[in-house]
C-alpha angles and dihedrals in degrees: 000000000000109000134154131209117238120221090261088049107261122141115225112195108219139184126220123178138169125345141252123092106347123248100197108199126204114194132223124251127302102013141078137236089279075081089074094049086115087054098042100062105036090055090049095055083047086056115255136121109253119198121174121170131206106244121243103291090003108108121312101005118099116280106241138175112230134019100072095134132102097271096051094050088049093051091051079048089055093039089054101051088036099054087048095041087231117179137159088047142177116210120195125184132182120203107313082011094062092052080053095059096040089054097041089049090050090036107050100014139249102265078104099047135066102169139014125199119188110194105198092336133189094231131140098029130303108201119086109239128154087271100052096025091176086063129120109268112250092235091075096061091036077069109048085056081063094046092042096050088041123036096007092161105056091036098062090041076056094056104051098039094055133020103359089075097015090248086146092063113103118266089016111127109221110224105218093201090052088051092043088044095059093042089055093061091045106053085043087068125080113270094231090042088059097040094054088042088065088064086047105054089038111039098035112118104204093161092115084040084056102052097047088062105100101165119089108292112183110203111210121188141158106230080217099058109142099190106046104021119227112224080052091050133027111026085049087054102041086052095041093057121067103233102025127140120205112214116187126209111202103217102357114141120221097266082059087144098067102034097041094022088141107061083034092051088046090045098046085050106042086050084045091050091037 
């Protein structure tokens, strides 16, 4: 296996294939890098070199026991594109992973990068507050933390079988590989890691990170996502970053990636190649 060690000692597991400009992919919670496997592909057939690492605790990575908050995810990010010299880089991001993305662009720079795509991203904050009253109330995470430390098994089956693909929506076929799939990567990944992830997706502001990107963002997100909701997400992002470009999906769930992989695929390189 291909892993780095981070400055606080941590090994990241990595993949790195093929060669061309590099698409640097940052998965959702609480999977792993396997989640880009559509994309992956797809972008390595269109020649470029494709490289999407399993976060600290998710797959692959070591299970630690601290570290599971957006800096740290950022910096993993940094030691990643770093240790492979990477530049000229687009960084795509899908949900987590596209808070990921949006930290690690404001915290280490942009000479690296050249483009950012966040597909149903957290950005710029989930949790409802006084200050983001459309937001999900905090109780809701507060109980998946519940659900995650206490019955991790069944929860993530839940999930994917229900809104994280929309598979819960009338006339939709669930497709029980895509939802065995998912539980697979998540049950792969460390428990706390998971829990505490659940504070940083959700209570991250990462309104002022938003606002310092000036390369081309698209911003890429299903108006029936059930997971990270639309009017609180993209469009406040889109219209947050300077050169951002809002793209709406009518329909499309949160794991939007997996289950409409090809018009997303088509959409994120013709805006690449425009």
């Amino acid at each position: 296996m291909s892993t780095i060690t981070t400055n606080d000692g941590v090994e990241i597991y990595y993949k790195d294939w093929g060669s061309g400009q590099p698409m640097v992919f940052s998965h959702g919670w609480p999977l792993s890098s396997d989640d880009w496997d559509a994309q992956v592909m797809f972008f390595l057939n269109e020649g470029y070199r494709v490289v999407a690492h399993d976060r600290r605790g998710h797959g692959r990575s070591e299970q630690v026991f601290d570290g599971h908050d957006m800096d740290h995810y950022a910096d993993d990010l940094a030691a990643v594109v770093n240790h492979l010299d990477l530049r000229d880089c687009v960084h795509v991001g899908h949900s987590t992973g596209g808070g990921e993305v949006v930290h690690y662009l404001a915290r280490h720079g942009q000479d690296r990068a050249s483009h950012a795509v966040l597909i149903d991203a957290v950005p710029p904050i989930m949790v409802q507050s006084d200050a983001n009253p459309e937001g999900t109330p905090k109780s809701v995470f507060d109980d998946f933390q519940v659900q995650n430390s206490t019955r991790r098994s069944e929860f993530y089956r839940e999930i994917a079988a229900g809104p994280f693909y929309g598979f819960n929506r009338e006339g939709r076929e669930p497709s029980e590989a895509i939802i065995e799939n998912w539980w697979r990567q998540g049950m792969m990944g460390g428990i706390k890691a998971h829990v505490d992830g659940i504070v940083a997706f959700s209570q991250t502001d990462f309104t002022e990170d938003l606002k310092q990107i000036t390369i081309p963002v698209l911003v890429m997100h299903g108006d029936d996502d059930q997971i990270v909701p639309y009017a609180d997400s993209g469009p406040k992002s889109a219209e947050l970053l300077p050169n951002g470009t809002l793209k709406t999906y009518p329909g499309f769930p949160h794991g939007c990636p997996t289950t409409e992989h090809a018009t997303i695929n088509a959409d994120l390189l013709a805006w690449l190649k425009s």
